[in-house]
C-alpha positions as CSV (number, residue, x, y, z in Angstrom):
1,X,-7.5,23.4,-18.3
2,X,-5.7,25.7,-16.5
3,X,-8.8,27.8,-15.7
4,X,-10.1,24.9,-14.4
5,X,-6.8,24.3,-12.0
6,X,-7.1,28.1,-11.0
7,X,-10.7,27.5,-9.9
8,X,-10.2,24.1,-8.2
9,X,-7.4,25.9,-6.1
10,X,-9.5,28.8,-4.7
11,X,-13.2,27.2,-4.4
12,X,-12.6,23.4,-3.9
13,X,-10.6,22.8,-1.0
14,X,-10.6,19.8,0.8
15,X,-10.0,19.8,4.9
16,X,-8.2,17.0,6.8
17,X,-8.3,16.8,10.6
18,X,-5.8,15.2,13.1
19,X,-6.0,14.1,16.7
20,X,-3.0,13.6,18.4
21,X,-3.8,10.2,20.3
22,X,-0.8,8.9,21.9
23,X,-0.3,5.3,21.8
24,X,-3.4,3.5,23.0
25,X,-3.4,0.2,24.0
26,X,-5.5,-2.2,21.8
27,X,-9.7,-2.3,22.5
28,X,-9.2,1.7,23.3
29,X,-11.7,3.2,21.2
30,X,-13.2,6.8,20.8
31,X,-16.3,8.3,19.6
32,X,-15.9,11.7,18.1
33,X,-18.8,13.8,17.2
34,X,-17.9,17.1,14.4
35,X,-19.7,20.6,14.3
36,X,-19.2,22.1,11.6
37,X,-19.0,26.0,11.7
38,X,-21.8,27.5,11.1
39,X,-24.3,24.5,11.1
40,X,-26.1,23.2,14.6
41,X,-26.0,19.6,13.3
42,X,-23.5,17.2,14.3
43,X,-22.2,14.3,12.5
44,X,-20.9,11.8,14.0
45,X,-17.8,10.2,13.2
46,X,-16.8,6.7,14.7
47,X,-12.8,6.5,15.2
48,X,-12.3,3.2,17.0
49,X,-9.0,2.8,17.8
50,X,-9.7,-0.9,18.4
51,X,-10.0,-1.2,14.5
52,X,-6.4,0.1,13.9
53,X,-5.3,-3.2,16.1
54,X,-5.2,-6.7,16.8
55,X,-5.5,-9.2,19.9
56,X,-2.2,-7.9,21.7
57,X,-1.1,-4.5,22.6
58,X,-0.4,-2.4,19.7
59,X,0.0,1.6,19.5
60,X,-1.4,4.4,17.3
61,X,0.7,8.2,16.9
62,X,-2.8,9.4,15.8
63,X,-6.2,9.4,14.1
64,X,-7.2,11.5,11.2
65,X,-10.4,12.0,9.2
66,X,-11.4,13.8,6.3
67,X,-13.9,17.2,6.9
68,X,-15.1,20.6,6.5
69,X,-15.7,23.6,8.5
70,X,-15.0,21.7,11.8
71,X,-15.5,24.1,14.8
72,X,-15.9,21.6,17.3
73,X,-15.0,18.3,18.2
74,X,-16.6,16.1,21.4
75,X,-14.4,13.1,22.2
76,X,-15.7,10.3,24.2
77,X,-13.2,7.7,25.7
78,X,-15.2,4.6,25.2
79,X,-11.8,2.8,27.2
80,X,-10.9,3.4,31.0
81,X,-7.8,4.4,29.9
82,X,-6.9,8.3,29.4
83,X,-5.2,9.2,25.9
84,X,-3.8,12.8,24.9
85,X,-5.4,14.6,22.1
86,X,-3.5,17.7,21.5
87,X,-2.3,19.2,19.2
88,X,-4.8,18.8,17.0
89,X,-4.1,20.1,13.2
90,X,-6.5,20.8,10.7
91,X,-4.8,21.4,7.0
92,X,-6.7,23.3,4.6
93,X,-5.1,22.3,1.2
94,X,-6.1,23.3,-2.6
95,X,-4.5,22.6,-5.5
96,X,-1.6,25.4,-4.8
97,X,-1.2,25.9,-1.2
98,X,-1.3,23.5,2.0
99,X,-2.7,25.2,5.0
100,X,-1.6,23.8,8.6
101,X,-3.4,25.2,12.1
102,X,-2.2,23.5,14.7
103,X,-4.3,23.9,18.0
104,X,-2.1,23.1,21.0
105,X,-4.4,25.9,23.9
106,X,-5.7,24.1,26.4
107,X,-8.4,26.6,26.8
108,X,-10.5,24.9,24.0
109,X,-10.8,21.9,25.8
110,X,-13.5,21.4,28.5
111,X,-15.4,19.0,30.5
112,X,-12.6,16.2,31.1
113,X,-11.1,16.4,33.9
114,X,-7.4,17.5,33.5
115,X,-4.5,14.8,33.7
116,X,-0.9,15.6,33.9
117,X,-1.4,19.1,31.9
118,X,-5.5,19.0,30.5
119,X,-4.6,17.3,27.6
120,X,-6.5,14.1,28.7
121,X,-9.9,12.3,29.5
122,X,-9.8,9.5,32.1
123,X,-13.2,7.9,32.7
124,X,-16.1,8.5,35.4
125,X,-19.1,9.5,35.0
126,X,-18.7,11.9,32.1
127,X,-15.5,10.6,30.0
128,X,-16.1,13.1,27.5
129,X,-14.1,15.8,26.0
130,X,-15.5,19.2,24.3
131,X,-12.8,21.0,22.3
132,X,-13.9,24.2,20.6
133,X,-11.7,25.5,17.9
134,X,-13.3,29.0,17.9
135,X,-11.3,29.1,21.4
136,X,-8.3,29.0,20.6
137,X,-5.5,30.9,17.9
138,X,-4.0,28.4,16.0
139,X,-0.4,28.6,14.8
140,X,-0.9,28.8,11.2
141,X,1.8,27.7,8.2
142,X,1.6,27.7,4.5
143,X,3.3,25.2,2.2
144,X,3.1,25.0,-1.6
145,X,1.1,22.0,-2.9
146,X,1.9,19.7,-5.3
147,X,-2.0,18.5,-5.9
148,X,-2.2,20.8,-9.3
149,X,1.4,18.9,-10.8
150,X,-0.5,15.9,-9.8
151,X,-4.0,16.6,-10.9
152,X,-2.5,17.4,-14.1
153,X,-0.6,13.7,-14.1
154,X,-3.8,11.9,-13.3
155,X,-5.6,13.1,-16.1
156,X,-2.9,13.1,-18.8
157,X,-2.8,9.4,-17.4
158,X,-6.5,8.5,-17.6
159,X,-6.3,9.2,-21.7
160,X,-4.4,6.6,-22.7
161,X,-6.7,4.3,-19.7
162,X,-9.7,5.4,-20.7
163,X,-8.3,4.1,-24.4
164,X,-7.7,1.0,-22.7
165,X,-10.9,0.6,-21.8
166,X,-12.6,1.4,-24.8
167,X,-10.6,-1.2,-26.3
168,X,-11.9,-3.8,-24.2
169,X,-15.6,-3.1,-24.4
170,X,-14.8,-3.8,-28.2
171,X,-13.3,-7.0,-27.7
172,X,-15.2,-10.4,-28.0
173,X,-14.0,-11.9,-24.6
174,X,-16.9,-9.6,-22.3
175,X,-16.7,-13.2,-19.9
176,X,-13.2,-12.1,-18.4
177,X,-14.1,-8.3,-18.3
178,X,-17.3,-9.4,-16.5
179,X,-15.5,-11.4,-13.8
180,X,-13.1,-9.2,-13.4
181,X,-15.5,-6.5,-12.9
182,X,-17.4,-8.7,-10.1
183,X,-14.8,-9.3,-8.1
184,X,-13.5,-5.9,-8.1
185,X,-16.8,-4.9,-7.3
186,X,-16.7,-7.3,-4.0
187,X,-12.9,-6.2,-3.9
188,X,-14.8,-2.6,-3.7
189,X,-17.6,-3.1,-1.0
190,X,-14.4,-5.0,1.4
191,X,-12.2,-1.7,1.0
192,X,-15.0,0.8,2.0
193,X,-16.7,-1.3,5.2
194,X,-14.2,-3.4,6.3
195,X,-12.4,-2.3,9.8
196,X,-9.3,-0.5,9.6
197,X,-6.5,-3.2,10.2
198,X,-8.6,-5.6,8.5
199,X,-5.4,-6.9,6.5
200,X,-1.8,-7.4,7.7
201,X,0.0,-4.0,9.1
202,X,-2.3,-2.2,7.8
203,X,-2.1,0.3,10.8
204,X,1.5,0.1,10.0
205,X,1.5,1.1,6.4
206,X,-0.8,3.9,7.1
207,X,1.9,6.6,8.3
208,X,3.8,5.6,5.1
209,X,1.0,6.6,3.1
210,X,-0.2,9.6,5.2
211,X,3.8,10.7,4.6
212,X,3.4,11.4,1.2
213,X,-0.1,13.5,1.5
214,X,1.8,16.8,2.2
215,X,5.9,15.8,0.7
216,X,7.1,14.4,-2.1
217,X,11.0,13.5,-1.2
218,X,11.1,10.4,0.8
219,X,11.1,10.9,4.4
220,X,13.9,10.1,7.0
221,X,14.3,8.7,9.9
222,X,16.1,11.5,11.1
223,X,14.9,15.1,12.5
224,X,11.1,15.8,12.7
225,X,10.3,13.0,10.0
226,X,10.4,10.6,12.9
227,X,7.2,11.6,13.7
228,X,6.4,9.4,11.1
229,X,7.9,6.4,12.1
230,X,5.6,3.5,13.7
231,X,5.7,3.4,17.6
232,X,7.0,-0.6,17.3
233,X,9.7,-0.4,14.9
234,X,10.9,3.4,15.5
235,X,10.7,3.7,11.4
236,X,8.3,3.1,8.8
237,X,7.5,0.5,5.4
238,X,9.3,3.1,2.9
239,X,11.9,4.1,5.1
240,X,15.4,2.9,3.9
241,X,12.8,1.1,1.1
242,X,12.4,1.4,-3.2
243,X,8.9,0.6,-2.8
244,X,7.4,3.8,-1.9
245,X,6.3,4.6,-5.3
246,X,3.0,3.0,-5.1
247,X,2.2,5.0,-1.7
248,X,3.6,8.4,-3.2
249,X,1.1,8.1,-6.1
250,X,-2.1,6.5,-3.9
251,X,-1.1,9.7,-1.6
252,X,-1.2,12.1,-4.0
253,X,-4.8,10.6,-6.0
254,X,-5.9,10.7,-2.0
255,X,-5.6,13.9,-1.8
256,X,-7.5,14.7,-5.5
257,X,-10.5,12.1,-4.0
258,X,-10.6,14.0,-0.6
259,X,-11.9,16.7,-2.1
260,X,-15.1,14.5,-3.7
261,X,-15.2,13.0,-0.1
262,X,-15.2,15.2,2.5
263,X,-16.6,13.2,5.3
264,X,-15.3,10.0,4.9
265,X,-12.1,8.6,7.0
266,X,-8.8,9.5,5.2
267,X,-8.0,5.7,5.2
268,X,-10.9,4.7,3.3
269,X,-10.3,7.2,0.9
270,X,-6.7,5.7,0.5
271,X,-8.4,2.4,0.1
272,X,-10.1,3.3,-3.1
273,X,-7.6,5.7,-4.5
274,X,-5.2,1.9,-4.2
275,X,-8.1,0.3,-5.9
276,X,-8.1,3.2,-8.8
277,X,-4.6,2.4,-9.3
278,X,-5.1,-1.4,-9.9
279,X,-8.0,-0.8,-12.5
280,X,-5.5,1.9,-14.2
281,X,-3.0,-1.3,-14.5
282,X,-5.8,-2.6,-16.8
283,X,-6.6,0.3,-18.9
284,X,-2.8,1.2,-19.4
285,X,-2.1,-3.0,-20.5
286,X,-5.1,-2.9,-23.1
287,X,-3.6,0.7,-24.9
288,X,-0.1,-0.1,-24.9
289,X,-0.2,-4.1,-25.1
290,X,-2.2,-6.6,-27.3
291,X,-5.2,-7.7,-25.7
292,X,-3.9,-10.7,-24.4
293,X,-1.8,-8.8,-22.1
294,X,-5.1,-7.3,-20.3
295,X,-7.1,-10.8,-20.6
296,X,-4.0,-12.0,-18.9
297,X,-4.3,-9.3,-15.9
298,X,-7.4,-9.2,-15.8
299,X,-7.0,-13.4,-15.0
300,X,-4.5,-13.0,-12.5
301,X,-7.0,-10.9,-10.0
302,X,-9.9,-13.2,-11.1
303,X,-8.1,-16.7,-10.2
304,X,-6.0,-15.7,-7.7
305,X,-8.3,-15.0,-4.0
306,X,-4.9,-13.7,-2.0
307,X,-4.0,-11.6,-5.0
308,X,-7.7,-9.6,-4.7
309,X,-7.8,-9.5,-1.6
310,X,-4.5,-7.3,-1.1
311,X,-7.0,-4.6,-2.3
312,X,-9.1,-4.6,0.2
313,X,-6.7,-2.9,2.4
314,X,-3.4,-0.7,2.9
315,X,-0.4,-2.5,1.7
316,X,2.7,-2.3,-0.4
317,X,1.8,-5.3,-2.1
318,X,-1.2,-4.8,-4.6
319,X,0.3,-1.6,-6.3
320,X,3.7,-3.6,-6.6
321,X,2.0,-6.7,-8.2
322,X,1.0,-3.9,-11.0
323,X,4.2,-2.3,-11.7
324,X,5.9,-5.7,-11.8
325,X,3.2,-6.9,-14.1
326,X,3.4,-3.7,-16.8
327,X,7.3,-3.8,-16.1
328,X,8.0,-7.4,-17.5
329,X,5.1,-6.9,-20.3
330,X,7.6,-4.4,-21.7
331,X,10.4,-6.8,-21.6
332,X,8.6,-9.4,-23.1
333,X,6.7,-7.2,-25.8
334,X,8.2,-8.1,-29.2
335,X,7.3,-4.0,-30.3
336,X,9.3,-3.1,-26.8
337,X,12.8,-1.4,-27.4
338,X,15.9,-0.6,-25.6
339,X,13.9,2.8,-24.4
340,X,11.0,1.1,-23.2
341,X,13.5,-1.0,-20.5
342,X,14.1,2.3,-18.6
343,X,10.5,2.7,-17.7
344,X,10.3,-1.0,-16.8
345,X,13.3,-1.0,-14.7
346,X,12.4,1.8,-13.1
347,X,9.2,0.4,-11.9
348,X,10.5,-1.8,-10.6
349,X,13.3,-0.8,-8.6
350,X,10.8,1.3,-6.9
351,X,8.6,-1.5,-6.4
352,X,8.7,-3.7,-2.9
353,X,12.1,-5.5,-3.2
354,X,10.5,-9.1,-3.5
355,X,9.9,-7.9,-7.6
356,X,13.4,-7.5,-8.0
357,X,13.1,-11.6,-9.0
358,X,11.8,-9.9,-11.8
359,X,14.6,-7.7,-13.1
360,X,17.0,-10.2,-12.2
361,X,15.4,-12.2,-15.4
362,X,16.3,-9.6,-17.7
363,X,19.1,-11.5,-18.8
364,X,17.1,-14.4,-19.3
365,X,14.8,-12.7,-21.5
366,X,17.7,-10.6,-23.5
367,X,19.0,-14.1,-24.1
368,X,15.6,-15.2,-25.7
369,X,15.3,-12.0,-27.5
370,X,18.5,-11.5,-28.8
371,X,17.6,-11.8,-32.5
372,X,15.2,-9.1,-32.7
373,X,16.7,-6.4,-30.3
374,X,20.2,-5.0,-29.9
375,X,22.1,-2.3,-27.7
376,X,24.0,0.9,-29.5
377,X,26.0,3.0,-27.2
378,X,24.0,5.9,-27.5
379,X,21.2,3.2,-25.5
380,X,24.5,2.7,-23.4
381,X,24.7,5.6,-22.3
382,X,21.0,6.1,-21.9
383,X,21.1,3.5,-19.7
384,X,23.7,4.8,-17.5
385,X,22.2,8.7,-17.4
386,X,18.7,7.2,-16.1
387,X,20.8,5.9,-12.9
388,X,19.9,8.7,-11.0
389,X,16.5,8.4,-12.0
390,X,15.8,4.8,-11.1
391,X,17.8,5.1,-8.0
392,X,16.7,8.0,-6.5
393,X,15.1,6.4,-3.4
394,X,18.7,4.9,-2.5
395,X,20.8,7.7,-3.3
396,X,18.7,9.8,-0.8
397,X,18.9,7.0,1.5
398,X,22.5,6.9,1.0
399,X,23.2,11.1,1.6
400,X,20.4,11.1,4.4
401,X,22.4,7.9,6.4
402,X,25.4,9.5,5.5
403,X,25.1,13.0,6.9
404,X,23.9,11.8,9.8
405,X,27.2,9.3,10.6
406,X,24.3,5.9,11.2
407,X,22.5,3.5,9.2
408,X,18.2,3.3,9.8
409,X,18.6,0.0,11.3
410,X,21.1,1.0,14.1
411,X,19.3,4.1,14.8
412,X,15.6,2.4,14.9
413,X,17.1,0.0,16.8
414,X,18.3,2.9,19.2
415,X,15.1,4.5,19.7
416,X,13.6,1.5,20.3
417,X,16.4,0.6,23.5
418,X,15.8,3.7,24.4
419,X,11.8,4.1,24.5
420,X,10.4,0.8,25.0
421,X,10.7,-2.3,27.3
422,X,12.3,-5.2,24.6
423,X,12.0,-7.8,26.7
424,X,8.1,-7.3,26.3
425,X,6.0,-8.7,23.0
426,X,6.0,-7.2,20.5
427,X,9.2,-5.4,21.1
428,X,11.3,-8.1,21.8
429,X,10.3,-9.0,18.3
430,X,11.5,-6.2,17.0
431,X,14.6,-5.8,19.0
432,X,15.4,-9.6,17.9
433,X,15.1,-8.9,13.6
434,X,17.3,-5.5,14.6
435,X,19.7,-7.2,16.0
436,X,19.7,-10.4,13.6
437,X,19.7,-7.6,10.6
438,X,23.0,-5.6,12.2
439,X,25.1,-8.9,13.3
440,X,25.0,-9.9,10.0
441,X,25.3,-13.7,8.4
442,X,26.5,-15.1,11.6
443,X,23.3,-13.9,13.1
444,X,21.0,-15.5,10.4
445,X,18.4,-18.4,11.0
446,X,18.5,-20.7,8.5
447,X,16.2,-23.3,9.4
448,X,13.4,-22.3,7.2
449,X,14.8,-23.2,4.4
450,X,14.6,-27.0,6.0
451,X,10.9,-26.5,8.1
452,X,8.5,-28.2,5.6
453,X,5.7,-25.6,7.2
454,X,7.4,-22.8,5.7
455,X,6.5,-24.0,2.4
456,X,3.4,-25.3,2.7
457,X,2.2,-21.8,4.6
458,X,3.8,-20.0,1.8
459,X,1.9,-22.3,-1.1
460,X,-1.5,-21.9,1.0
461,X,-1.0,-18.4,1.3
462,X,0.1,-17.6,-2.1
463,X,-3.9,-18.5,-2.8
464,X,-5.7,-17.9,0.3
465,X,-4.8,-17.4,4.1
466,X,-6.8,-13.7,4.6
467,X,-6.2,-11.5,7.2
468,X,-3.4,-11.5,9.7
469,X,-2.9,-15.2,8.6
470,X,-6.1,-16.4,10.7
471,X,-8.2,-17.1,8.2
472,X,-7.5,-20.0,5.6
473,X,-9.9,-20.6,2.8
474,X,-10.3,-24.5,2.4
475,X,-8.2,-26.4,0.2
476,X,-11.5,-27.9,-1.7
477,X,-12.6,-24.1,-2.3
478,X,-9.4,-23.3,-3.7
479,X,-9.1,-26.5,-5.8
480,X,-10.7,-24.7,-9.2
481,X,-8.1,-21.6,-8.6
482,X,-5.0,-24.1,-8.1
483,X,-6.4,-26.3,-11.1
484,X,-6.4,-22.8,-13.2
485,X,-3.0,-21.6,-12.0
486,X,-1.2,-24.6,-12.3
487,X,-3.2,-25.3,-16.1
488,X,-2.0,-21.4,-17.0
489,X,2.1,-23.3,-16.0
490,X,1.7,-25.8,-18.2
491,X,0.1,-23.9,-21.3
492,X,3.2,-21.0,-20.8
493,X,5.5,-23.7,-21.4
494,X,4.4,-26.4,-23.5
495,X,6.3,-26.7,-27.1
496,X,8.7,-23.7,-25.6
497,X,11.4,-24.6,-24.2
498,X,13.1,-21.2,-23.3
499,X,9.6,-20.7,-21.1
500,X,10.5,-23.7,-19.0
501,X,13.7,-22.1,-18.3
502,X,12.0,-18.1,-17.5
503,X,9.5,-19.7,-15.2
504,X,11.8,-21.8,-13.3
505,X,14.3,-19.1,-12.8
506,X,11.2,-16.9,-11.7
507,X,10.0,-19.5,-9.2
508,X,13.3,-19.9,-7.9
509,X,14.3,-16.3,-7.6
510,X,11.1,-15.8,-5.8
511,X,11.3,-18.2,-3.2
512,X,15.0,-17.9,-2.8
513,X,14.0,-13.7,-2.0
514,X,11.1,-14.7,0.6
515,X,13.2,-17.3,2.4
516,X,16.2,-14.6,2.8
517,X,13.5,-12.6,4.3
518,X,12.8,-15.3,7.1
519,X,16.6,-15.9,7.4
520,X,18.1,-12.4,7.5
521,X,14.9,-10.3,9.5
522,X,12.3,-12.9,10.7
523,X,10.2,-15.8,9.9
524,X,7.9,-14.6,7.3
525,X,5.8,-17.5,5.7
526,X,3.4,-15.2,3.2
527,X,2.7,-15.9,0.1
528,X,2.1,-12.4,-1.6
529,X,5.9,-12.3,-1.2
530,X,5.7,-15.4,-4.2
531,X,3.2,-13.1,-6.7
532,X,6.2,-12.5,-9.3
533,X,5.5,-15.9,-10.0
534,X,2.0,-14.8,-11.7
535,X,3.7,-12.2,-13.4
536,X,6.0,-14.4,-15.2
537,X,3.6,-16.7,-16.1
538,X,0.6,-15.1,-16.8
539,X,2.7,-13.1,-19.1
540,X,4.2,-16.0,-20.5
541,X,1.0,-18.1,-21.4
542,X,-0.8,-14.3,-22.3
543,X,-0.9,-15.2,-26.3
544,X,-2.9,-18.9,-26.0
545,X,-4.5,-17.5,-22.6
546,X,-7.4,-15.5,-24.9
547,X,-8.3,-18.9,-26.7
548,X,-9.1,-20.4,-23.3
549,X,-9.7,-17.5,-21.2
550,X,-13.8,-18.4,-20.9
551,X,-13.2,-21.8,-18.7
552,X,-10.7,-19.5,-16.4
553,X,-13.3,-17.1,-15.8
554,X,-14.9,-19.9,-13.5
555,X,-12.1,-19.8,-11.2
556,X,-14.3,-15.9,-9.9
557,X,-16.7,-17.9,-8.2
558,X,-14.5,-19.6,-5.5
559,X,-12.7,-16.4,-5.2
560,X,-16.1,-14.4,-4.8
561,X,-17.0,-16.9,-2.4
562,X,-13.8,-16.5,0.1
563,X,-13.8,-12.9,-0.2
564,X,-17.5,-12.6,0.3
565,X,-16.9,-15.4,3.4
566,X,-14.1,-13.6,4.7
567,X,-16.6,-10.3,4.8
568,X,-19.3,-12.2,6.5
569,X,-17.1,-12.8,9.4
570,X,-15.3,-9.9,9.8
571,X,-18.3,-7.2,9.4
């Protein structure tokens, strides 16, 4: 194995490319055509920025794309508008070392007329831009890599998922592991041709992910890390966050894919290495669990069209629906001990905040299994030596705020006074959650908890509202996967009634966390923030689940259907 690491890091290396565009306003676009060195072909590579956006204006730090031997690069500014381009960086990474040659000479560029310093096209007749690598002497850095700690993580983990699998193709229910397979299949097709910005923020979670390519601490929002923060907020979806453990290990299974894919757009490539992760969930819940547990997965994604079709695209929410699921199966595993709580809370206190519902149950289900598990002090004091471990995302954020004498909120809040116009959409949007988030409870809005909209956008959602809210499947096509999810309630509760108790505490906790959202920061009315609900009770209803699991594979066709309808329009 370690010959095989050796050889990976000196003849497999995998190169990614990045354009410095500026913030473009929304229907700029740019063509950009790659010679490689040493070849006369060109491939062409279509960047539109128009995909990273929506209707309004909406900004972009930058574009990147995954290639090798790149010598040359011809822009062409499909928009009126002129957009900067330099510096451009190329890394050059292996499995040990990260090379960075960053190309800021405005010699290499040619053929577009200079603006404001040559590091801009404006349109006439010929709106392209020639850059030629070979012109110019990059500024070159080395970094250690942590793609070899990595590569050895990803295949210690695909044992015991390849286990998993093997498991299942031995088991007698091949129905659920066929539907599951098809709309993961569908689920696949959607992540690799679908538009960038298909799904909501995706242009926003991208920096987050593209963060943890080349670092593994968390980043700040102080010193050059800014560079990472989005253009609307000033900061980024892990900054000040626990959830950025399903974007540190998507970053890092990128970066192994990259190497397979050399051509394709880096955000594609995050796309699948996402949807890797969500068929992992399965293989790890068939080895460690009973079966039911994976029929019971395997169910959720199958009857619920919202819940598949957060992995079609960039988000915090599919990879967190996975820890939160494995995380309670090991509270509620009857073979599960003290120990086994340490990973499970530590999934999910660096999972998105809305699964914290979920830990704050763990004295329900102590309660229920009281009889056949109890604490020593030596699991005490296990307990309190993993704090550091399950809270390192928050202590950093705690020494990181505190050495620099503000909070991430007041100094986001700052950069955006001081950069942008907030009395313009979408900054006074922004500018208005700051400020709501910094005054405190005197600030809050509290009349979503009494707008009947709020819950019925929340109920539709938490089935089937796609894309940025604008596209609602029909209530009749999502009769069979209500009819399954609300049969799934009733069968994890019947004849138990501690059950009734876990599941309405779970569907209280859940609520009351996405309503604090729209009272404390902004009005939010989303149903993936409701998916710990399907954790607790697919979980709960797991063991009678695999007599009637058949009938519930039906509920795949109506989901097939909106995702495949949802496709249709958007292709």
């Amino acid at each position: 194995m370690f010959g095989l690491l050796i050889a990976a890091s000196v003849g497999w290396p995998s190169e990614r490319v990045f354009l410095n565009t500026g913030m473009l306003a929304s229907g700029q676009s740019l063509r950009v055509e790659v010679v490689g060195a040493g070849r006369d072909t060109v491939a062409t590579k279509m960047l539109s920025t128009q995909d990273y956006f929506q209707a309004q204006d909406a900004f972009c730090s930058g574009v990147s794309f995954n290639a090798r031997g790149v010598a040359q690069l011809r822009i062409s500014f499909v928009s009126p508008q002129a957009a900067s381009v330099l510096p451009i960086i190329v890394s050059k990474r292996t499995l040990l070392t990260t090379t960075y040659s960053v190309y800021d000479d405005e010699a290499m560029l040619s053929r577009g007329p200079p603006v404001e310093g040559v590091t801009s096209a404006t349109a006439g007749a010929d709106t392209a831009l020639q850059v030629d690598l070979t012109k110019s002497t990059p500024t070159t850095v080395q970094r250690y890599s942590f793609d070899a700690l990595f590569l050895a993580l990803f295949m210690a983990l695909a044992v015991p998922v390849l286990q998993g699998f093997c498991r299942l193709a031995k088991h007698q229910h091949a129905a659920v592991v066929v539907g599951f397979l098809c709309v993961m299949a569908v689920v696949a097709g959607m992540a690799w041709t679908l538009p960038h910005n298909h799904g909501p923020d995706e242009w926003m979670h991208f920096p987050s992910y593209y963060w943890y390519i080349d670092h593994l601490r968390p980043p700040s929002l102080f010193a050059g890390d800014a560079t990472y923060a989005n253009p609307i907020w000033q900061s980024n979806y892990v900054l000040g966050a626990s959830g950025d453990l399903g974007y540190l290990l998507t970053a890092k299974l990128h970066n192994l894919l990259a190497w397979l894919l050399p051509g394709v757009d880096a955000l594609f490539v995050f796309r699948l290495s996402q949807l890797a992760l969500v068929f992992a969930g399965l293989g790890l819940g068939a080895r460690f669990f009973a079966t039911p547990v994976a029929l019971a997965y395997m169910l959720c994604w199958v009857i619920i069209p919202q819940l598949a079709y957060t992995a079609t695209y960039l988000n915090g929410d599919s990879l967190s629906f996975v820890m939160g699921f494995l995380a309670l199966a090991l509270f509620l595993d009857e073979r599960s001990k003290p120990v086994h709580w340490l990973l499970a809370v530590f999934l999910l206190v660096n999972a998105k905040a809305n699964y914290l519902a979920i830990l704050a149950l763990l004295p329900l289900v102590w309660w229920i299994r009281r009889h056949d598990i109890s604490l020593s002090p030596r699991h005490v004091l296990l307990f309190v030596a993993a704090f550091p471990l399950w809270f390192y995302r928050r202590i950093f954020n705690f020494v990181d705020q505190y050495l620099a004498g503000t909070n991430y909120v007041a100094a986001a809040h700052q950069r955006l006074l001081e950069t942008t116009d907030v009395q313009v959409v979408p900054f006074s949007i922004v500018d208005a959650s700051y400020q709501r988030v910094l005054k405190g409870v005197s600030a809050y809005d509290w009349s979503p908890i009494f707008t009947p909209a709020w819950y019925e956008s929340s109920l539709h959602s938490f089935f089937g509202v796609f894309g940025y809210m604008s596209f609602p499947i029909s209530l009749a096509l999502l009769a069979v996967p209500m009819a399954a999810f609300a049969w799934i309630c009733v069968v994890a509760v019947v004849d138990k009634k501690r059950n009734w108790i876990l599941v309405g505490a779970g569907v209280v906790l859940a609520f009351c966390a996405s309503l604090y959202y729209s009272v404390s920061e902004g009005y939010q009315a989303q149903g993936r923030y409701l998916f710990p609900i399907i954790c607790v009770v697919a979980l709960l209803a797991r063991n009678r689940l695999e007599r009637h699991a058949v009938p519930l594979v039906l509920a795949a066709l109506p989901t097939l259907f909106a995702l495949t309808m949802f496709t249709a329009k958007s292709i």
